[in-house]
C-alpha positions in Angstrom: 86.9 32.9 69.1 85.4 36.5 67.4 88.8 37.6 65.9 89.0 41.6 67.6 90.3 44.5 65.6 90.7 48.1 67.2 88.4 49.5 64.0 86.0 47.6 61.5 84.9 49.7 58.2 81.7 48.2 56.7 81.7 49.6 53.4 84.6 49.7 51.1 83.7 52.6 48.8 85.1 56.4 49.2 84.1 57.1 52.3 85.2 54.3 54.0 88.8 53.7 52.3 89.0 57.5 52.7 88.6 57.0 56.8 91.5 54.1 56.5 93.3 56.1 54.6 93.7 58.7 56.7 93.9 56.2 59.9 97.3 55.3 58.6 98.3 58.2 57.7 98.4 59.2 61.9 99.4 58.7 65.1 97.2 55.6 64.7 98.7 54.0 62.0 99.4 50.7 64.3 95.9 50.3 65.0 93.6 47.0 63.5 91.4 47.5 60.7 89.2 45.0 59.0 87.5 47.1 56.0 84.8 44.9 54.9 82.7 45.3 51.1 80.4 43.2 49.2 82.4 43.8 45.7 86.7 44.4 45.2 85.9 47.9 43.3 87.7 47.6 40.3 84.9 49.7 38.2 85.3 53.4 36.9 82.1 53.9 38.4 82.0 57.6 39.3 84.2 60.9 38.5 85.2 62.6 41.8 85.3 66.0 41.5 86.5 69.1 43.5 87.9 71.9 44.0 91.3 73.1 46.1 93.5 75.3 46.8 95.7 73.1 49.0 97.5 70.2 48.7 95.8 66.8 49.6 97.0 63.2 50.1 95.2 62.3 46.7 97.1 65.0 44.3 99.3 61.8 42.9 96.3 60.3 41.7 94.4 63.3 39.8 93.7 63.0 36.6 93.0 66.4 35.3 93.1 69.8 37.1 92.0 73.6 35.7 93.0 76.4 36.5 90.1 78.1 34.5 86.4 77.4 34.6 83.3 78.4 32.1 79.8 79.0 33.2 76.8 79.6 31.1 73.5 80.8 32.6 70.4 82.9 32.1 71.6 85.7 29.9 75.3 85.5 30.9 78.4 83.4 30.3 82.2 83.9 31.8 85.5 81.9 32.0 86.7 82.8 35.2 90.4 82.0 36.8 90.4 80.5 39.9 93.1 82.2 41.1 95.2 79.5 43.8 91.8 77.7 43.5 92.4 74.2 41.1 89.1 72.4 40.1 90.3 68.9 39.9 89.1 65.6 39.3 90.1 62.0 39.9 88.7 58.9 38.2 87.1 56.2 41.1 88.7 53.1 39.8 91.9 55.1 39.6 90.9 56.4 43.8 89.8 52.5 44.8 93.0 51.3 43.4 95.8 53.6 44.7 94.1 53.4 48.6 93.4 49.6 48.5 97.2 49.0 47.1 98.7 51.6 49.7 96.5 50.0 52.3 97.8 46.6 51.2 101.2 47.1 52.2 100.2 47.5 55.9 100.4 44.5 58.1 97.6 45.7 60.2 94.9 46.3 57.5 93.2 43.3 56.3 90.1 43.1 53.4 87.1 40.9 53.8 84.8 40.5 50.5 81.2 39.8 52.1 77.8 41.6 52.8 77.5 42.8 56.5 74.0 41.1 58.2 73.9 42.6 61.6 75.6 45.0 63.5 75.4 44.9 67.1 76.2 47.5 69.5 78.2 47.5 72.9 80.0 48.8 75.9 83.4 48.2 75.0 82.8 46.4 71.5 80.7 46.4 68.2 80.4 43.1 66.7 79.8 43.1 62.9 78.1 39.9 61.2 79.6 39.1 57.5 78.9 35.1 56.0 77.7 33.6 59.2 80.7 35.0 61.1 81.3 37.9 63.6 84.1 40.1 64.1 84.4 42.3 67.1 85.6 46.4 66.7 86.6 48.3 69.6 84.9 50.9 66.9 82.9 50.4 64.4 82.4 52.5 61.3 79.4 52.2 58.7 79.0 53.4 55.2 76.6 51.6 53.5 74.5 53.1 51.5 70.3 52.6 52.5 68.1 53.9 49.7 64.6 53.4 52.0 66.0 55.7 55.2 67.1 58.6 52.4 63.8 58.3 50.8 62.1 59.2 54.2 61.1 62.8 54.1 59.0 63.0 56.9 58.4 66.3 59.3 58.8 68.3 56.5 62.0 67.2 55.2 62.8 67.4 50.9 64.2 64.5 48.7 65.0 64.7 45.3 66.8 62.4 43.0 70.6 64.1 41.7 71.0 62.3 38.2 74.4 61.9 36.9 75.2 60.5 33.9 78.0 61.5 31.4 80.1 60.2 28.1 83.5 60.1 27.5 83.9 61.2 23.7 86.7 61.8 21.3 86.2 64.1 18.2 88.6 63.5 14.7 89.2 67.2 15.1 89.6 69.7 18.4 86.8 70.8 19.6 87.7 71.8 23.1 90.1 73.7 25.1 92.2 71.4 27.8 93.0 74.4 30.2 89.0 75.3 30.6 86.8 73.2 32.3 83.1 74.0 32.2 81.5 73.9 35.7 77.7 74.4 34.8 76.1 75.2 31.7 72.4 75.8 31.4 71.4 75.2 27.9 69.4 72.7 28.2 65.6 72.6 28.7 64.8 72.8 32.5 61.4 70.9 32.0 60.1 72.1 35.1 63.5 70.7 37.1 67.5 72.1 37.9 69.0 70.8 35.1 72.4 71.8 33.6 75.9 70.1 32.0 79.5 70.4 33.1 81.8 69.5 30.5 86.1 68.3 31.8 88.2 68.1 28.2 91.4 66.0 29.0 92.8 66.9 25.4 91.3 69.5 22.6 89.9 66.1 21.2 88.6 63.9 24.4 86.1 65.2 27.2 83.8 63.7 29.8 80.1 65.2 28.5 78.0 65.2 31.8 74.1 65.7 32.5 73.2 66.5 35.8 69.6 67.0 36.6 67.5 67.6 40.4 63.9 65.5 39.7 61.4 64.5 42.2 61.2 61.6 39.6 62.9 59.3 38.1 64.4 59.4 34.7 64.6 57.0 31.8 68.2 56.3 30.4 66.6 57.2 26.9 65.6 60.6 28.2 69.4 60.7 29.5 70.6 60.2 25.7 68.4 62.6 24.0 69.8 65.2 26.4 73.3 64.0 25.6 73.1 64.4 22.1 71.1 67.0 21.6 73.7 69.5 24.0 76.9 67.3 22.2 75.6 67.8 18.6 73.6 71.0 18.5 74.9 73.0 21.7 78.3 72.2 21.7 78.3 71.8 17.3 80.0 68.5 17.7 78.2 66.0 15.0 81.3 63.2 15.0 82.5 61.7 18.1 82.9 58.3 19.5 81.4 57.4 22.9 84.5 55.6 24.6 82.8 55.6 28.2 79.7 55.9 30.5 78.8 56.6 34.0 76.3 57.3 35.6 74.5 57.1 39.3 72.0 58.8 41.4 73.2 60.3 44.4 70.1 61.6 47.4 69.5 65.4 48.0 67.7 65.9 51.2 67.9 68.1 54.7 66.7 65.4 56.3 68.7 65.2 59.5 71.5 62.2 59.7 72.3 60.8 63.2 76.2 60.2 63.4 76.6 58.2 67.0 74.0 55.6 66.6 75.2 53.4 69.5 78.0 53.7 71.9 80.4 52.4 69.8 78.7 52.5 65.6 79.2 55.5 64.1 77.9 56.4 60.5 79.7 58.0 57.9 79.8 58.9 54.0 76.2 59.4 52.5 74.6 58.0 55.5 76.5 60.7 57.3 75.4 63.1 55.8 78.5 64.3 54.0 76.6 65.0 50.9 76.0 68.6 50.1 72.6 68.8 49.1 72.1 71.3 47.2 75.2 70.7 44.9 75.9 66.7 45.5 79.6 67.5 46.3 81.0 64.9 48.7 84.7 64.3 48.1 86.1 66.8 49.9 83.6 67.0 52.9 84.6 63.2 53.1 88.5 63.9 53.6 87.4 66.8 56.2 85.2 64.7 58.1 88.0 61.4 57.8 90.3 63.6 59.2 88.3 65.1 61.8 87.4 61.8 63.1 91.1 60.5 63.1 91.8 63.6 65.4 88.9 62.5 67.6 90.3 59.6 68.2 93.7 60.6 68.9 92.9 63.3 71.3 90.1 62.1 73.3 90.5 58.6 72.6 86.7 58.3 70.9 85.6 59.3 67.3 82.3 61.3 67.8 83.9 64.6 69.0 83.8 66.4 65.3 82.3 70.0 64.5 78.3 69.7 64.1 77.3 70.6 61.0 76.0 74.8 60.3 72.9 75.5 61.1 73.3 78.9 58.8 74.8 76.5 56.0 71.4 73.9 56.5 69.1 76.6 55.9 70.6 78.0 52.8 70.4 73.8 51.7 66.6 73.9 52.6 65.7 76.8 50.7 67.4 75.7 47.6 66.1 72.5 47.8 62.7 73.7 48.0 62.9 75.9 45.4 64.1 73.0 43.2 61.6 71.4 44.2 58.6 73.8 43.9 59.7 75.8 40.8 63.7 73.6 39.1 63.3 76.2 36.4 64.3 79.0 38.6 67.5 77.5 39.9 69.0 78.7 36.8 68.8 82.8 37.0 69.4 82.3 40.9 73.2 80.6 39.9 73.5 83.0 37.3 73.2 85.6 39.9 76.1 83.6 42.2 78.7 83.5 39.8 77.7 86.9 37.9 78.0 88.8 41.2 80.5 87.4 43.0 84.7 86.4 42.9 84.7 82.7 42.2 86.5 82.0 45.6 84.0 83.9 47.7 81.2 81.5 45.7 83.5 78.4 46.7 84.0 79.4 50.5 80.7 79.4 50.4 80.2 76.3 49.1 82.2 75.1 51.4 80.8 76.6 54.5 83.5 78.1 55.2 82.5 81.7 53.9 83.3 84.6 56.5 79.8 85.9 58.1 80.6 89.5 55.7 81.0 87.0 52.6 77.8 85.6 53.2 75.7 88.5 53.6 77.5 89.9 50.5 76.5 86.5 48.4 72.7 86.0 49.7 72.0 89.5 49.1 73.4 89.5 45.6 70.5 86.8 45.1 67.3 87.4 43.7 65.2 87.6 46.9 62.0 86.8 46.3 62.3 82.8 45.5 63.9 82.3 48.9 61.4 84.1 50.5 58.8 82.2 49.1 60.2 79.2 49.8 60.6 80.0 53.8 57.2 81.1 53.8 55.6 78.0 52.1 57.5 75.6 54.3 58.1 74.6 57.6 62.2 75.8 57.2 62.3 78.2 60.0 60.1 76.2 62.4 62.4 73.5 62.4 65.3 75.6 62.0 64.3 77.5 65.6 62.7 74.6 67.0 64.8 73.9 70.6 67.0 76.7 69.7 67.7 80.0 71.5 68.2 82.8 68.7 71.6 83.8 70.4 72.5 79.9 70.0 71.5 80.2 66.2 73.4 83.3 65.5 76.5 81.3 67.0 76.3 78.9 64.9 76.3 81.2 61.7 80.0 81.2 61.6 81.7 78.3 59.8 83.1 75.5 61.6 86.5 75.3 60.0 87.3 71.7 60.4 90.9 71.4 58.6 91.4 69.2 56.5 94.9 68.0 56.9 97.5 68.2 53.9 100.7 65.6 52.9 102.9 66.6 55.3 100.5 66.3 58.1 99.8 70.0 58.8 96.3 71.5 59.1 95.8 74.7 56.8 93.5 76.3 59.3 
C-alpha cells in the first residue's frame, strides 16, 4: 500500500525545512511529514543573510549580528546604526543542521534521500513519485528549484542572473572592524551591469569578502577572482590574507509571475514561489513570513493557499529596477546612493520589506532620481501589465503593505 502522510515536502533545502520547521512549531505539530531531497545537506553552501528587529526561531543559530552598517556609493559613504534593527547572518550548513536535528527528534517527521519523478495531483491526495515508489500527501508542498521555467521571460517579463560569490579570509594583522558590517559598496567597475561588494568581518582579522553582480550573462569564475582581488588588495589595502572558504551560487531575478496553487492539493513554495525579492535577491526572511503564513492557513481554514497576495505597488517598484538593470546596470549605483543618502536606514528597510507605510513610500521614491524610472516605464510594457484586468481603485488598494507577521519564539505575531 502508498504509505499516507498528512504533508510531503519535496525539497529539503531552506524553504522547505523552514515550512517543517514552523509546522512543528504549531497547533499542527502532530501532523505527518515526509520531507524528501536528493542530497543530506551537510555543505556550507550559502550565507543567509537578513535583517531584524525581532526575535526569530533561528536567533540560536546566528553567527554574527551588527548593529552598524557601511555603505559606499556614487560620491557618498556612511556607517549608519540601525537603531533596534540587527543585520544578521547565519551560515547554511550551520541552518540545515540545527532544523534537520530538531526535526529528528519528532516521531512524526521522517527524511527520505531520493529525486522526486512525478507529482500527481488530486481530490483529496497528492501522490509524490521518489525511486520507483509513491507516497500519498493529504498536502503536498514543492520546492525544487527549475532553472528552464525561471529562464522564461515571455510577455514582457525580465531575467537576469544574481551572481554571488565570496571568500572567507584571515589577515596576520586587523584589518577590519567586527561591530560594522558593510552592506553595499560600489567600488568596483560596473561594466555596463549592478555590481557592488558587501563585506561581514567576524573578528578584526577574519571576514567573508562577497561580489555580487546583476548580468544578463553569465560570468566566468576567473572574472569572479580578478574582482576579488583587485577590491581585497587595492580597495580594501589588504595585500596578505589567506583564503579559508568559498561560496558561491546564482540565484534568478525576474517579475515573472509565479503560480502558488498549482493543483488542488500542490502548492509551490521557496524560489519557485516566488519568495525571492528581485530586485535585491533577499529570500530568508520572506521564506519564514510566508512558512508561517501558510502554517496559519492551515490551521484556520483547514487548507494552505489562503496567504496575502503579493503587492502590486511593491511588483512595480521590482520591474522598474529590474529594467533599469537591465537597460543601463551602471546606473543602479547613484539611484542606491540616493536611498540610503536620503533616507533613515529603517524607512529604506520597511521598504525593502514591503511593509513601508503608503507616506514612507512616497517620501523614498521621490527622494530618487526620477528620470531612470521613467524611462524605464515608458520603454516597457510595466504599466500595461501592471493595469491589465485591474480597476485603478483595485490598484490603489493594493498599495498598502500586506503585513503578513511573521511569528516570533514564543509564538506571538509582532503585527
Amino acid at each position: 500500500m502508498m504509505k499516507q502522510y498528512d504533508l510531503i515536502i519535496c525539497g529539503g533545502g531552506v524553504a522547505g525545512l523552514s515550512l517543517a520547521y514552523h509546522l512543528t512549531h504549531s497547533p499542527l505539530q502532530n501532523h505527518s511529514i515526509l520531507i524528501v531531497d536528493k542530497d543530506g545537506k551537510t555543505k556550507n553552501d550559502r550565507t543567509l543573510s537578513f535583517w531584524s528587529n525581532q526575535p526569530t526561531f533561528f536567533d540560536g543559530i546566528v553567527y554574527r549580528s551588527w548593529s552598524q552598517l557601511h555603505f559606499v556609493g556614487d560620491g557618498f559613504a556612511d556607517t549608519m546604526d540601525l537603531g533596534d534593527y540587527r543585520y544578521q547572518m547565519i551560515r547554511g550548513s550551520d541552518f540545515y543542521r540545527f532544523v534537520r536535528q530538531e526535526l529528528s527528534t519528532c516521531p512524526n517527521v521522517e527524511f527520505l534521500q531520493g529525486t522526486v519523478t512525478q507529482l500527481e495531483d488530486g481530490p483529496e491526495w497528492a501522490a509524490v513519485s521518489v525511486g520507483g515508489q509513491t507516497y500519498r500527501g493529504r498536502w503536498v508542498f514543492d520546492s525544487r528549484l527549475r532553472w528552464p521555467e525561471l529562464k522564461h521571460t515571455a510577455n514582457g517579463h525580465r531575467y537576469l542572473n544574481l551572481h554571488f560569490n565570496g571568500w572567507e579570509i584571515t589577515t596576520p594583522a586587523a584589518a577590519f572592524d567586527p561591530e560594522v558590517a558593510t552592506l553595499l559598496d560600489f567600488r568596483t567597475p560596473q561594466q555596463q551591469d549592478t555590481r557592488f561588494f558587501y563585506v561581514l568581518p567576524f573578528s578584526k582579522r577574519r571576514a567573508l569578502v562577497e561580489y555580487t553582480l546583476f548580468s544578463t550573462r553569465q560570468v566566468s569564475r576567473g572574472e569572479v577572482e580578478r574582482a576579488l582581488r583587485d577590491y581585497i588588495e587595492t580597495t580594501l589595502g589588504i595585500k596578505h590574507y589567506h583564503i579559508s572558504n568559498w561560496e558561491g551560487g546564482l540565484i534568478p531575478a525576474t517579475d515573472r509571475s509565479f503560480p502558488r496553487r498549482v493543483g488542488q492539493r500542490i502548492m509551490i513554495i521557496g524560489t519557485m514561489g516566488g519568495r525571492v525579492k528581485p530586485s535585491t535577491g533577499y529570500a530568508f526572511w520572506r521564506i519564514q513570513q510566508d512558512s508561517a503564513n501558510i502554517v496559519r492557513s492551515l490551521s484556520q481554514v483547514g487548507h494552505p493557499f489562503d496567504i496575502p497576495t503579493d503587492s502590486v505597488w511593491y511588483g512595480l517598484c521590482d520591474s522598474l529596477m529590474l529594467a533599469v538593470m537591465q537597460q543601463h546596470g551602471q546606473r543602479i549605483k547613484p539611484i542606491f546612493t540616493a536611498l540610503f543618502k536620503n533616507n533613515p536606514i529603517g524607512r529604506v528597510f520597511r521598504f525593502l520589506d514591503e511593509a513601508a507605510s503608503i507616506w514612507e513610500n512616497f517620501a523614498l521614491i521621490v527622494s530618487l532620481p526620477p528620470g531612470l524610472f521613467l524611462r524605464a516605464m515608458l520603454q516597457s510594457k510595466i504599466l500595461g501589465r501592471i493595469f491589465q484586468d485591474k480597476s485603478l481603485s483595485g490598484w490603489i488598494a493594493k498599495l498598502r503593505p500586506v503585513r503578513s507577521g511573521f511569528p516570533t519564539v514564543d509564538g506571538q505575531s509582532p503585527n
